[in-house]
MOPAC internal coordinates of N, CA, C and O (Angstrom, degrees):
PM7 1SCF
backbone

  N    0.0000 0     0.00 0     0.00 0    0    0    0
  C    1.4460 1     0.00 0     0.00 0    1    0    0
  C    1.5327 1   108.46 1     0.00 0    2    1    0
  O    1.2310 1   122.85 1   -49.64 1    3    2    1
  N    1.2582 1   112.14 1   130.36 1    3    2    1
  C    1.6919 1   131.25 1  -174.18 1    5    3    2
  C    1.5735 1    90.73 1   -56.94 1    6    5    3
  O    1.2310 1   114.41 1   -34.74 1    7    6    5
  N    1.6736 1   128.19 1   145.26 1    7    6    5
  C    0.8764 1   136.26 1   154.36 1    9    7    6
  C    1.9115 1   122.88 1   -66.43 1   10    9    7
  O    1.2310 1   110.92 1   -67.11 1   11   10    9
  N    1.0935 1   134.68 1   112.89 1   11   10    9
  C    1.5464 1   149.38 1  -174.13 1   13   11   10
  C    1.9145 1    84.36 1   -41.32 1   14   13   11
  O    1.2310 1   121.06 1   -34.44 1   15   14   13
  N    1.3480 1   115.58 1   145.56 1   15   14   13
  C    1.4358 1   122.04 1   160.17 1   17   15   14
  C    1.7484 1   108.65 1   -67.63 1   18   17   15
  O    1.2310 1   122.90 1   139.96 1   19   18   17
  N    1.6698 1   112.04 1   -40.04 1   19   18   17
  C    1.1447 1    92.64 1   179.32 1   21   19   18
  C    1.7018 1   122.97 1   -64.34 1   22   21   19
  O    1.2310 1   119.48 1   156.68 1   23   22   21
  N    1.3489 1   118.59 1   -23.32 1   23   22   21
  C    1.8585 1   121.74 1  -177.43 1   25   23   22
  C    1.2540 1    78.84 1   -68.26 1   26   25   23
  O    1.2310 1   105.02 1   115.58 1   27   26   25
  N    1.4833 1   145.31 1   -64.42 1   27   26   25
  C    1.6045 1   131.86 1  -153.65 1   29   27   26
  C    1.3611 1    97.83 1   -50.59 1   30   29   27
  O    1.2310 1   118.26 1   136.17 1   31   30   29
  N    1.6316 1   120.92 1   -43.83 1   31   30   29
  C    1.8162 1   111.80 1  -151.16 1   33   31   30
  C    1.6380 1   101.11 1   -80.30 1   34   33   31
  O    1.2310 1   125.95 1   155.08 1   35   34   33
  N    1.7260 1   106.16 1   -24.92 1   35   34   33
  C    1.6308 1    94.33 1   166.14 1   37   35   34
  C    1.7890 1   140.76 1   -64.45 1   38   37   35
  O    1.2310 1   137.63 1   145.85 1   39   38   37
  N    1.5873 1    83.44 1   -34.15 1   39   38   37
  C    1.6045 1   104.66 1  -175.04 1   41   39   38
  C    1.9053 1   106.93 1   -68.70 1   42   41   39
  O    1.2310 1   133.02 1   144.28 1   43   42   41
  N    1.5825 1    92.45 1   -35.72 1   43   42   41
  C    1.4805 1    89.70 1  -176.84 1   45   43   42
  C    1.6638 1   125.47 1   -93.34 1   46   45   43
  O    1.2310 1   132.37 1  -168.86 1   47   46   45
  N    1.5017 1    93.71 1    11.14 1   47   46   45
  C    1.6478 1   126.13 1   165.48 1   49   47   46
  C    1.8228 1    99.25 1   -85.56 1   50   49   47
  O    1.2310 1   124.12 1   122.24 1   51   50   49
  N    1.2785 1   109.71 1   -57.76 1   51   50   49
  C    1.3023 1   106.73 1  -177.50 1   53   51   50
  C    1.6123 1   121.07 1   -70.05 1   54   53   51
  O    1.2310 1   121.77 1   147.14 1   55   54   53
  N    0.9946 1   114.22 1   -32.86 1   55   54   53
  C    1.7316 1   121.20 1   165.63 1   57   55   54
  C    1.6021 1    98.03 1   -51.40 1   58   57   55
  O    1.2310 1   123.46 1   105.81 1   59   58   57
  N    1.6179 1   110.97 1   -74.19 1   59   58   57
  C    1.4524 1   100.15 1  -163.97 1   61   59   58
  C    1.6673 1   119.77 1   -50.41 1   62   61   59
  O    1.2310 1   122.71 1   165.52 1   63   62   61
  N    1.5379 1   112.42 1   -14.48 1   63   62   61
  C    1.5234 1   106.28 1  -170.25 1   65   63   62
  C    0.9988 1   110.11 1   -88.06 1   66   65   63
  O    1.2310 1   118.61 1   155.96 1   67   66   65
  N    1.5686 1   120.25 1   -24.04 1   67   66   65
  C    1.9729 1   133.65 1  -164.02 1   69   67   66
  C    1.5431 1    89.95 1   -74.65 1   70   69   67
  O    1.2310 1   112.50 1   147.84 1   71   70   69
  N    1.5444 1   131.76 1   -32.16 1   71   70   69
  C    1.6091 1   123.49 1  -126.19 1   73   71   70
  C    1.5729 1    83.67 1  -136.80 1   74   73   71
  O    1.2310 1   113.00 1   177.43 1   75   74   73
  N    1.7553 1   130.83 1    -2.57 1   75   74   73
  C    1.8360 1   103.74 1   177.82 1   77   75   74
  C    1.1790 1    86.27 1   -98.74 1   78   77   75
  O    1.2310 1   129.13 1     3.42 1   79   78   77
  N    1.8921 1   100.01 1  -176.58 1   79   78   77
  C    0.9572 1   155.24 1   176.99 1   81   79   78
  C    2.0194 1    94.69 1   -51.40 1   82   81   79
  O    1.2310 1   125.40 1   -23.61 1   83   82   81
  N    1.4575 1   107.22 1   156.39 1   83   82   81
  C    1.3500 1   123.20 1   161.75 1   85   83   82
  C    1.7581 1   124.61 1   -48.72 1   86   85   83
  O    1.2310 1   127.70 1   121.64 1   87   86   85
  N    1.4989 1   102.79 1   -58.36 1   87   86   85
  C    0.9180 1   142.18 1   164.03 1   89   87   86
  C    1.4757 1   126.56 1   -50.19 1   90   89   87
  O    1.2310 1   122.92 1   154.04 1   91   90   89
  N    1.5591 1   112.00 1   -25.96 1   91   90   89
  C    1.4502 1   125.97 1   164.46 1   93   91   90
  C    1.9286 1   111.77 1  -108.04 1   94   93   91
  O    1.2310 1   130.83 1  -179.96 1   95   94   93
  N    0.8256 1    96.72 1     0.04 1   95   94   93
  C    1.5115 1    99.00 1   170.05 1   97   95   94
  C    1.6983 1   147.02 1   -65.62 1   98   97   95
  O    1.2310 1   129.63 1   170.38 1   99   98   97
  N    1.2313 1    99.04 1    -9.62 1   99   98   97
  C    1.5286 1   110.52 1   176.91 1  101   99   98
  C    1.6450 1    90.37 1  -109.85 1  102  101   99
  O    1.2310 1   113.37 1   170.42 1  103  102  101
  N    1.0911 1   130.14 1    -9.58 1  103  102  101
  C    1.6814 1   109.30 1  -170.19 1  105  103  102
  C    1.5338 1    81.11 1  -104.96 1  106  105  103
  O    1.2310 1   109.16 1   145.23 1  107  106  105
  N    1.3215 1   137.91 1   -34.77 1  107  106  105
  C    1.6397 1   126.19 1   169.70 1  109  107  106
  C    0.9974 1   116.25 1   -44.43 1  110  109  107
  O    1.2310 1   116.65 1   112.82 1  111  110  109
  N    1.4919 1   123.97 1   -67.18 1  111  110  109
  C    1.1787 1   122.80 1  -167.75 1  113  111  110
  C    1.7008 1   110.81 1   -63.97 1  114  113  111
  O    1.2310 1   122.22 1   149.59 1  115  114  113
  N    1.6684 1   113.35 1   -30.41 1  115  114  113
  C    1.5544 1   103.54 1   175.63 1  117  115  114
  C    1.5618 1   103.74 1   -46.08 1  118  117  115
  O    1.2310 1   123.14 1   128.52 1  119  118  117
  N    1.1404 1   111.58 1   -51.48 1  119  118  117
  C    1.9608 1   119.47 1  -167.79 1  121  119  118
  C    1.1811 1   114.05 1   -65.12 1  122  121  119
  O    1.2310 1   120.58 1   131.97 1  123  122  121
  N    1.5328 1   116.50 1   -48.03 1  123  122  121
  C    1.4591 1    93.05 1   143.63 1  125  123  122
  C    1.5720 1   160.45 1   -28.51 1  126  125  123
  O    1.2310 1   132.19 1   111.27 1  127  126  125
  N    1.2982 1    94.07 1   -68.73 1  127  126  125
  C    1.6875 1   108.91 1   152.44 1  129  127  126
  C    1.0395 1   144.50 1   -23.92 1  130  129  127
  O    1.2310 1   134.27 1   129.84 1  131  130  129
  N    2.0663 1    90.00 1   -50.16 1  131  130  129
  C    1.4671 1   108.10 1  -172.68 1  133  131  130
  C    1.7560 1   102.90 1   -88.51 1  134  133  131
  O    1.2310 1   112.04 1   160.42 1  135  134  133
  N    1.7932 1   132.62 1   -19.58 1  135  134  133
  C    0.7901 1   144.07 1  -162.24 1  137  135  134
  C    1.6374 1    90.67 1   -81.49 1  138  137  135
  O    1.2310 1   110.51 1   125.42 1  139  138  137
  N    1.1273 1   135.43 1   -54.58 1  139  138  137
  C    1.3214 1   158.69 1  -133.71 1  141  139  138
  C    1.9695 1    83.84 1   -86.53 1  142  141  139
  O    1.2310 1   128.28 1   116.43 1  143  142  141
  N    1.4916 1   101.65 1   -63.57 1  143  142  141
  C    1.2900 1   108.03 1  -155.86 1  145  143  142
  C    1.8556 1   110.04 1   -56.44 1  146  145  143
  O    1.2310 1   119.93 1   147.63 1  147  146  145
  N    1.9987 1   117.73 1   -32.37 1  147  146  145
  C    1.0658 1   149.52 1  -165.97 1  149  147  146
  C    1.6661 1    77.47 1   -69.33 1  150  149  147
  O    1.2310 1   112.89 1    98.75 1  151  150  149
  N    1.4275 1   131.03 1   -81.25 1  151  150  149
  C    1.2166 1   138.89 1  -166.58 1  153  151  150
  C    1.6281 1   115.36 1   -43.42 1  154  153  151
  O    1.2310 1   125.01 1   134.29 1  155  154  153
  N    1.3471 1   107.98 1   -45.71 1  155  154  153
  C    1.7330 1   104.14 1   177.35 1  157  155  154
  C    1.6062 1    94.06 1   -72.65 1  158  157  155
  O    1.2310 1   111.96 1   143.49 1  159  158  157
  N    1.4449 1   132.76 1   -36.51 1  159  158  157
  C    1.5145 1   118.85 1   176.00 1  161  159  158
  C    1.2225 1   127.24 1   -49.59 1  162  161  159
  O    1.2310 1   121.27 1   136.91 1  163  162  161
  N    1.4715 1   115.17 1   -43.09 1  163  162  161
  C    1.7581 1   142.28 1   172.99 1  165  163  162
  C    1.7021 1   110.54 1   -56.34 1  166  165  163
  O    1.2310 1   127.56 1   129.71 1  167  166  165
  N    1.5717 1   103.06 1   -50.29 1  167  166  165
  C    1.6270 1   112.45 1  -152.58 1  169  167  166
  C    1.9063 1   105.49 1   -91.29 1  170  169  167
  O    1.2310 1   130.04 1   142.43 1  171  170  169
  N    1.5014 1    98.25 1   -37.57 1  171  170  169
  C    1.4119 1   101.75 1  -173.07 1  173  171  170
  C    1.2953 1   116.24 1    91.59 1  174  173  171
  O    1.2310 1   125.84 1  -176.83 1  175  174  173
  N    1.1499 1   106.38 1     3.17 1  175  174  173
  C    2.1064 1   118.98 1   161.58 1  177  175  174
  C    1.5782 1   112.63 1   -88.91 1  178  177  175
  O    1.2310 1   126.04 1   -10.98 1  179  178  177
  N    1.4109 1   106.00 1   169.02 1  179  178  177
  C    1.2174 1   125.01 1  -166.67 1  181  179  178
  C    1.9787 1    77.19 1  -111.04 1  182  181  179
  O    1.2310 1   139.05 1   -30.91 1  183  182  181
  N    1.4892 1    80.67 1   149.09 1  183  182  181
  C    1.6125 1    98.97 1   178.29 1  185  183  182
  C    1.3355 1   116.77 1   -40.20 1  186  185  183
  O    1.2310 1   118.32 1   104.03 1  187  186  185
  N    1.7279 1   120.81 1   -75.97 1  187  186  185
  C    1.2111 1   125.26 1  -171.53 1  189  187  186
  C    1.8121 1   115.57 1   -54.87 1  190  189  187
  O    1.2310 1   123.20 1   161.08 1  191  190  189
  N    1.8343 1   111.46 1   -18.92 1  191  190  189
  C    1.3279 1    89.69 1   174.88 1  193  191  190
  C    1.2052 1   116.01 1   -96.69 1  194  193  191
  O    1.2310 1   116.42 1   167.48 1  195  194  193
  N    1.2125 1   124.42 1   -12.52 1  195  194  193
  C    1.4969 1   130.09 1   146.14 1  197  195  194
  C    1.5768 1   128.68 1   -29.84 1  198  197  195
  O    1.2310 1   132.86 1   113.22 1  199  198  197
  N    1.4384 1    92.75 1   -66.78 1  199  198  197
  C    1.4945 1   101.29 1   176.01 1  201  199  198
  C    1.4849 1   118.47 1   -51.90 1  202  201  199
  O    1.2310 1   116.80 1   126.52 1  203  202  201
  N    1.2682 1   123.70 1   -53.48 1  203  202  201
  C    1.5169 1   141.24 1   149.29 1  205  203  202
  C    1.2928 1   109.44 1   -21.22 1  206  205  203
  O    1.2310 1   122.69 1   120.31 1  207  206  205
  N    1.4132 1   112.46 1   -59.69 1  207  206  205
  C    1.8783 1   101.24 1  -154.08 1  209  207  206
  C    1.9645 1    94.93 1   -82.27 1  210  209  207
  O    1.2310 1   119.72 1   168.98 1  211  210  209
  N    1.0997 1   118.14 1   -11.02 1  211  210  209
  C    1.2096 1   121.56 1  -152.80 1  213  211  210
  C    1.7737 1   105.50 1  -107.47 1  214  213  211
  O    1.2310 1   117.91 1   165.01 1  215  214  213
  N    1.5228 1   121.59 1   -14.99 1  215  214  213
  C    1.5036 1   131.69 1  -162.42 1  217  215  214
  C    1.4087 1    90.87 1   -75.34 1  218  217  215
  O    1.2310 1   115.72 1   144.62 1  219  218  217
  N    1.2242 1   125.74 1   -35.38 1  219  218  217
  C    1.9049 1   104.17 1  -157.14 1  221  219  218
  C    1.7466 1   104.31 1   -81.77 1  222  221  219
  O    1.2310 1   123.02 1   167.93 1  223  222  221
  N    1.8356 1   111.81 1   -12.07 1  223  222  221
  C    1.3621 1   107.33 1  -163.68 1  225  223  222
  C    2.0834 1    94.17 1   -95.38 1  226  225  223
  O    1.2310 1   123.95 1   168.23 1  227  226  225
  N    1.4119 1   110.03 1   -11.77 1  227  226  225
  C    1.5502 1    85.18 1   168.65 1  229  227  226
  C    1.6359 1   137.75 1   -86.48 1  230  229  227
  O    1.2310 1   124.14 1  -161.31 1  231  230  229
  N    1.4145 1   109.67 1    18.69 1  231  230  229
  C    1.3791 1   124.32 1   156.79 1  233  231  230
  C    1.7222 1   100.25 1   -79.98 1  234  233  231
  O    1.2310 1   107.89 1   102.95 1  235  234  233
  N    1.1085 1   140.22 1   -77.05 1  235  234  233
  C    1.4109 1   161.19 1  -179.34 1  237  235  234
  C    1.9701 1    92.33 1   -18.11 1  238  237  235
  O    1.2310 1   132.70 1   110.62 1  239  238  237
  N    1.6711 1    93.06 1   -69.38 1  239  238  237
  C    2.0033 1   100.62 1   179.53 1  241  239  238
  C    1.3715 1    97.50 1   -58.26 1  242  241  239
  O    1.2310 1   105.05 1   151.56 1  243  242  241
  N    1.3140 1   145.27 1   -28.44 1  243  242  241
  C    1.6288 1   116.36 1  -176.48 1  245  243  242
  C    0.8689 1    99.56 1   -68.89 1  246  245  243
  O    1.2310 1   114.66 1   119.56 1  247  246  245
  N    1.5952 1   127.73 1   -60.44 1  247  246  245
  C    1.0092 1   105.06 1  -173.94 1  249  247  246
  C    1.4750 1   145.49 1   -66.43 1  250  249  247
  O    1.2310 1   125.26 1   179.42 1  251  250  249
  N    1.2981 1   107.51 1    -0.58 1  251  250  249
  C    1.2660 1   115.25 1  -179.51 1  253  251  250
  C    1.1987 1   105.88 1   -85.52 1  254  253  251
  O    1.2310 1   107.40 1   159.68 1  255  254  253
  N    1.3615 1   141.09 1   -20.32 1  255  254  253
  C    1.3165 1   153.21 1  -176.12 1  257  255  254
  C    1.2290 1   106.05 1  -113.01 1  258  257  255
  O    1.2310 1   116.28 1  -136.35 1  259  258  257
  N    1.6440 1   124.67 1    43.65 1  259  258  257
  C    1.2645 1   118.42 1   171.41 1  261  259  258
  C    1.3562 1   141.76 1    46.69 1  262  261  259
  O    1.2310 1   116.98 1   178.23 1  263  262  261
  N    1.5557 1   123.35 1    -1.77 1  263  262  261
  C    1.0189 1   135.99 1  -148.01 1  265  263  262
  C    0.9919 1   124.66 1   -76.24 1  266  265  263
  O    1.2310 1   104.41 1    -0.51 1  267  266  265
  N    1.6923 1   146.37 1   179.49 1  267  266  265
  C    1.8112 1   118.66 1  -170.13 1  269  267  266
  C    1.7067 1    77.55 1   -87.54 1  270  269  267
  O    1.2310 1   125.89 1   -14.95 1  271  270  269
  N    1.5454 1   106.29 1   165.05 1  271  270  269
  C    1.3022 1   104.66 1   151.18 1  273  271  270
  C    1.6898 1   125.86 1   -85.40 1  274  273  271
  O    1.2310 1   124.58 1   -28.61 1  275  274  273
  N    1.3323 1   108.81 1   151.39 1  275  274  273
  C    1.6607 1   111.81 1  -167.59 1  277  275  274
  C    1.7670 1   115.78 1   -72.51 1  278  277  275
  O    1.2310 1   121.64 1   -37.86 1  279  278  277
  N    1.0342 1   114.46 1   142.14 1  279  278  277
  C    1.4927 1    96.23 1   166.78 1  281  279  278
  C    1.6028 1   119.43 1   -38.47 1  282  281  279
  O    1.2310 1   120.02 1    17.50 1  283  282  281
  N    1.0373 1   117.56 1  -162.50 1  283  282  281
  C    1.5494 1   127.39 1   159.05 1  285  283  282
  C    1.1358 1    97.35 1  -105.22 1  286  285  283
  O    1.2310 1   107.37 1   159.47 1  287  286  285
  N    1.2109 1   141.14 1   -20.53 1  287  286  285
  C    1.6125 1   132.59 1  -162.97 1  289  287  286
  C    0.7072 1   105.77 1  -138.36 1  290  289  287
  O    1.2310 1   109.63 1  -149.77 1  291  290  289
  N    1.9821 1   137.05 1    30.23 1  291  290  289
  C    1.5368 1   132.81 1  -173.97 1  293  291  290
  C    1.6467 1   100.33 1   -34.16 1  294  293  291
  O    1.2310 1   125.76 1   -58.05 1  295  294  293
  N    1.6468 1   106.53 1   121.95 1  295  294  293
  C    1.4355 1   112.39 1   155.77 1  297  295  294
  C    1.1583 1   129.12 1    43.91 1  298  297  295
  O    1.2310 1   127.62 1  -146.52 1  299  298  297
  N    1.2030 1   102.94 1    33.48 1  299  298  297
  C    1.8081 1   120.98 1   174.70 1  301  299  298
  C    1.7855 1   119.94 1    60.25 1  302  301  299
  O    1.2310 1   128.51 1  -147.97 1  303  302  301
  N    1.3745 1   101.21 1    32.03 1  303  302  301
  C    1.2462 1   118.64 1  -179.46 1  305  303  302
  C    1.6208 1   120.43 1   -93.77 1  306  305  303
  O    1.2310 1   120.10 1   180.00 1  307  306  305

């Protein structure tokens, strides 16, 4: 099953927040939020079960999008 553009626009909300700068971090996580919030509008879930059903496939999108892989501990987060 094709991945929804909206799980891509979350996952690639969540990449950018795990992987910036300090300094870029409150405007990530806004885009996040707002990515997250678009997706429970689309899907008809409540955030946290969203987030849940959706965590094991954003290893799968890095890699599908080439992406570096993240630390385990990006930046003490």
């Amino acid at each position: 099953m094709a991945r929804p553009e909206y799980i891509a626009r979350i996952h690639a909300a969540k990449y950018d927040l795990r992987f910036c700068g300090r300094a870029e971090k409150p405007e990530m996580l806004r885009r996040y939020k707002a990515a997250l919030a678009e997706a429970c509008r689309i899907s008809g879930y409540a955030a946290p079960e969203l987030e849940a059903a959706i965590a094991r496939d954003f290893g799968e999108w890095v890699k599908q999008e080439r992406l570096p892989k993240l630390p385990l501990n990006p930046r003490g987060i």
